[in-house]
C-alpha positions as CSV (number, residue, x, y, z in Angstrom):
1,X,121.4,63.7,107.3
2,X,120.6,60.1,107.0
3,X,118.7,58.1,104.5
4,X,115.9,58.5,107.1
5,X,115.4,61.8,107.3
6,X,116.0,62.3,103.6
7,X,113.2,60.5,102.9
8,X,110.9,62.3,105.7
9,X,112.1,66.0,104.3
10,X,111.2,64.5,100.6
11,X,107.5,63.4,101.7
12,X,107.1,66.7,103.3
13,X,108.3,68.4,100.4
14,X,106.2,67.2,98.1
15,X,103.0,67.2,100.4
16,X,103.5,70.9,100.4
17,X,103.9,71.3,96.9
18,X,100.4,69.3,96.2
19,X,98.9,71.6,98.7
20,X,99.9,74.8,97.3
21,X,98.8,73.5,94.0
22,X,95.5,72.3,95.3
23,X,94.8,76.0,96.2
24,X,96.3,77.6,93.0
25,X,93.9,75.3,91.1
26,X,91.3,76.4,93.3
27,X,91.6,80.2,93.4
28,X,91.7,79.6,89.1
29,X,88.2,78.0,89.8
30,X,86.9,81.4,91.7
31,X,86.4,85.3,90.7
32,X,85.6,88.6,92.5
33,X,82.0,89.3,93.0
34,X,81.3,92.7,94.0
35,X,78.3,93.8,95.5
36,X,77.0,90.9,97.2
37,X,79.3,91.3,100.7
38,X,77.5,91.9,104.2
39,X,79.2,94.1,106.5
40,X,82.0,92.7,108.1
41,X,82.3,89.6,105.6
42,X,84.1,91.4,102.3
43,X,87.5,89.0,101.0
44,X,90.2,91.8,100.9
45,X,91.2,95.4,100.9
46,X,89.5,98.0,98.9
47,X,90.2,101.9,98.1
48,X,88.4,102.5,101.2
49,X,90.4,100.3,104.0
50,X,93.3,97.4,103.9
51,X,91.7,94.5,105.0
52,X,89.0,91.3,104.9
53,X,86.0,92.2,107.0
54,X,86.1,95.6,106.8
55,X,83.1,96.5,104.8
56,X,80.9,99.1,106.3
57,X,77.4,98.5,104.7
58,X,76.2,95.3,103.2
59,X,75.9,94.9,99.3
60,X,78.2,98.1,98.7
61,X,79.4,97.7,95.1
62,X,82.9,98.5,95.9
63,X,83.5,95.4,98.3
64,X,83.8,92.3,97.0
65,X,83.9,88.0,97.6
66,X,85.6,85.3,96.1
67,X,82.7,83.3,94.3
68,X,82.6,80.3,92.1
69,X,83.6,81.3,88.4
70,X,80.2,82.2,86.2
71,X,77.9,82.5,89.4
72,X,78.5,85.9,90.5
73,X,75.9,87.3,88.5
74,X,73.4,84.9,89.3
75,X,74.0,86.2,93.1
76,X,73.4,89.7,92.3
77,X,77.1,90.8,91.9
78,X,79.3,92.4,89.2
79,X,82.3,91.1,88.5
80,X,83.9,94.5,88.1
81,X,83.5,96.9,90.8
82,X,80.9,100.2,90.5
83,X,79.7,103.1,92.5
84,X,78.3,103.0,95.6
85,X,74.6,101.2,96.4
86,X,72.3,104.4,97.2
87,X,70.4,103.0,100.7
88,X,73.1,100.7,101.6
89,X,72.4,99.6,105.2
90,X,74.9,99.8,107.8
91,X,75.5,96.7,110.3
């Protein structure tokens, strides 16, 4: 390898080291909100399935979305997850 491409690897290397910091720092800035996820729009997995988007029913207190730390609340969540919503409407 010459000086060249030592260089480019080096640059590289330490653009992806900012980036995966960048979204370290930024995950640190977020917390789960459940209750508050449409149908089809939840973050992750839950008990009930394995994967983002699955939610069945909107608002269902068991699915859940990254928010911005301290809002969840303030959007009608719970930051820890809860029974069912009775009346829950399917999509």
């Amino acid at each position: 390898m010459n000086q060249r491409h030592a260089l480019i690897a080096a640059a590289l290397a330490g653009a992806c080291a900012v980036n995966a910091q960048a979204a370290d720092h930024a995950k640190a800035a977020q917390e789960k909100c459940y209750g508050i996820a449409k149908a089809g729009q939840n973050d992750c997995g839950t008990a009930a399935h394995d994967c983002a988007g699955q939610a069945q029913a909107d608002n269902d207190s068991g699915e859940w979305k990254f928010v911005a730390k301290g809002t969840c609340e303030q959007a009608g969540g719970k930051p820890a997850p809860g029974a069912a919503k009775q009346g829950a409407k399917s999509k």
